[in-house]
C-alpha positions as CSV (number, residue, x, y, z in Angstrom):
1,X,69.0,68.5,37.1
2,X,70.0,72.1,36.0
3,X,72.1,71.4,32.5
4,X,73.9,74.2,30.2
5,X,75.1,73.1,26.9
6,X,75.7,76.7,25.6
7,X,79.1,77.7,27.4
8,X,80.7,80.0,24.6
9,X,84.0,80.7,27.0
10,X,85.5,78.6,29.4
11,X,84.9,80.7,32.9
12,X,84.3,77.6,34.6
13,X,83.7,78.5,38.8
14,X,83.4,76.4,41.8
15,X,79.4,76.8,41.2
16,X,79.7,74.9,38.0
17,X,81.6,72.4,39.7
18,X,79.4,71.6,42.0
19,X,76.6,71.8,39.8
20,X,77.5,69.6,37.5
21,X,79.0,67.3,40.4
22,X,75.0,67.3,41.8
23,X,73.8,66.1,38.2
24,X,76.8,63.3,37.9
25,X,75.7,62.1,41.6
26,X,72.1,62.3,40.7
27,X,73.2,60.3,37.4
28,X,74.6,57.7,39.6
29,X,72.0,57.4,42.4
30,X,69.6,56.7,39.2
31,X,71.8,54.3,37.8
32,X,72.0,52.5,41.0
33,X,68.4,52.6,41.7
34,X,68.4,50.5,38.3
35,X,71.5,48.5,38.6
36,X,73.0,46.7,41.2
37,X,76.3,46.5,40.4
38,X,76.7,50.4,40.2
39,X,76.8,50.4,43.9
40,X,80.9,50.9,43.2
41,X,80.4,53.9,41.5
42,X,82.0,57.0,44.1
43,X,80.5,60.4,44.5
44,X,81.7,63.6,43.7
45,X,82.3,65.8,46.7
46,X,81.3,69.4,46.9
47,X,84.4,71.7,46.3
48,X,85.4,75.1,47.7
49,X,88.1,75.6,45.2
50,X,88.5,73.8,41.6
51,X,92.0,72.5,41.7
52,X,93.7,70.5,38.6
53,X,91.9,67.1,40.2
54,X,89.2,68.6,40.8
55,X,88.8,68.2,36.5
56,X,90.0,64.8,36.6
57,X,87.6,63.7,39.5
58,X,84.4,65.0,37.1
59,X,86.0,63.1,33.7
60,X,86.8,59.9,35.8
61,X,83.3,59.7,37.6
62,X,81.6,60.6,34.2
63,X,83.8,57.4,32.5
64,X,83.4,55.2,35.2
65,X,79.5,55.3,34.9
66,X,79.9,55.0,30.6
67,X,82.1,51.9,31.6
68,X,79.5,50.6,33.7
69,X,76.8,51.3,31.6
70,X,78.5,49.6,28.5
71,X,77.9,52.8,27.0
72,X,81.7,53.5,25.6
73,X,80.9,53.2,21.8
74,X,78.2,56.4,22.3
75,X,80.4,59.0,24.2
76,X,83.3,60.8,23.4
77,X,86.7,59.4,25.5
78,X,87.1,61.8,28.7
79,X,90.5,63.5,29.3
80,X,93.1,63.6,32.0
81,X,94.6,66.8,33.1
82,X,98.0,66.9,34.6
83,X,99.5,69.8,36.6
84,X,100.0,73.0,34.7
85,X,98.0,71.9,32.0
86,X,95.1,73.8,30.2
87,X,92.1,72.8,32.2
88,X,88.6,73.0,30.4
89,X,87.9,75.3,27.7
90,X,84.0,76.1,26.6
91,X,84.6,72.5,24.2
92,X,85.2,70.6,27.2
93,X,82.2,72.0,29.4
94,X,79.6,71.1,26.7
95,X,80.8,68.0,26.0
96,X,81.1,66.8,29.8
97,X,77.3,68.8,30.6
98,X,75.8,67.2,27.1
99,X,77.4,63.7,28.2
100,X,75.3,63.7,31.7
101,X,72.5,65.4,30.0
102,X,72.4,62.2,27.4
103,X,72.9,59.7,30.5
104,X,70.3,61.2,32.3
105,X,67.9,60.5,29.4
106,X,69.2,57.5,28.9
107,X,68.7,56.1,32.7
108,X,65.5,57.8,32.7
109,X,63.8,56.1,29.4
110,X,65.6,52.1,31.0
111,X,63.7,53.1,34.4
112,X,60.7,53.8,32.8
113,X,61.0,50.9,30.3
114,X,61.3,48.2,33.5
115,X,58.0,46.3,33.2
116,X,56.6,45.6,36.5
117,X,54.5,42.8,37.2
118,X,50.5,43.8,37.6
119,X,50.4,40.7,40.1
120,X,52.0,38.9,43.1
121,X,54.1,35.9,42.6
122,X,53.4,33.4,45.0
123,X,49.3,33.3,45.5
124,X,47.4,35.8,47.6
125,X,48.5,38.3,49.9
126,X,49.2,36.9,53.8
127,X,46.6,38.9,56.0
């Protein structure tokens, strides 16, 4: 997961997109590896060009999986961008690449916190 948090403009480019689509769907293929009832969760497509849904499709994933999570009360609200409207500025990429950042972590540490049992259940193995 390649993240940058220090965006000082807002030159955002299709390779950003997609970047930070990658580290959304990797977010979400964690989460479901942990959660069953993620499987509803949709992935980001790769883009070509960033058009004005383009922003909306990254804020909606990335509040769908806080929503799913439980997570609301630690996350800043996403946005919604309508046609014509300012898209991202360099505010708006570090928050969104901080906020998968922090739900990496966050999956990560519940993954590694599931206790597994050191034993079968059920008696000896079947030969």
């Amino acid at each position: 997961m390649i993240i940058k948090t220090d965006w000082i403009n807002g030159n955002f480019d299709v390779e950003d997109y997609n970047r930070i689509a990658n580290n959304i769907n990797e977010n979400i293929k964690l989460s479901n590896k942990i959660y069953e009832n993620m499987s509803s969760l949709a992935f980001i497509t790769r883009q070509t060009t960033p058009l004005p849904d383009v922003f909306n499709r990254i804020e909606t994933a990335l509040q769908s999986l806080i929503d799913k999570l439980g997570l609301n009360e630690l996350f800043e609200d996403t946005k919604k961008f309508n046609g014509n409207d300012v898209v991202w500025d360099a505010d708006d990429i570090n928050r969104i690449e901080r906020t998968i950042d922090l739900l990496n972590r966050l999956l990560i540490g519940q993954q590694n916190g599931i206790q597994r049992l050191s034993f079968r259940l059920g008696g000896a193995k079947r030969l």
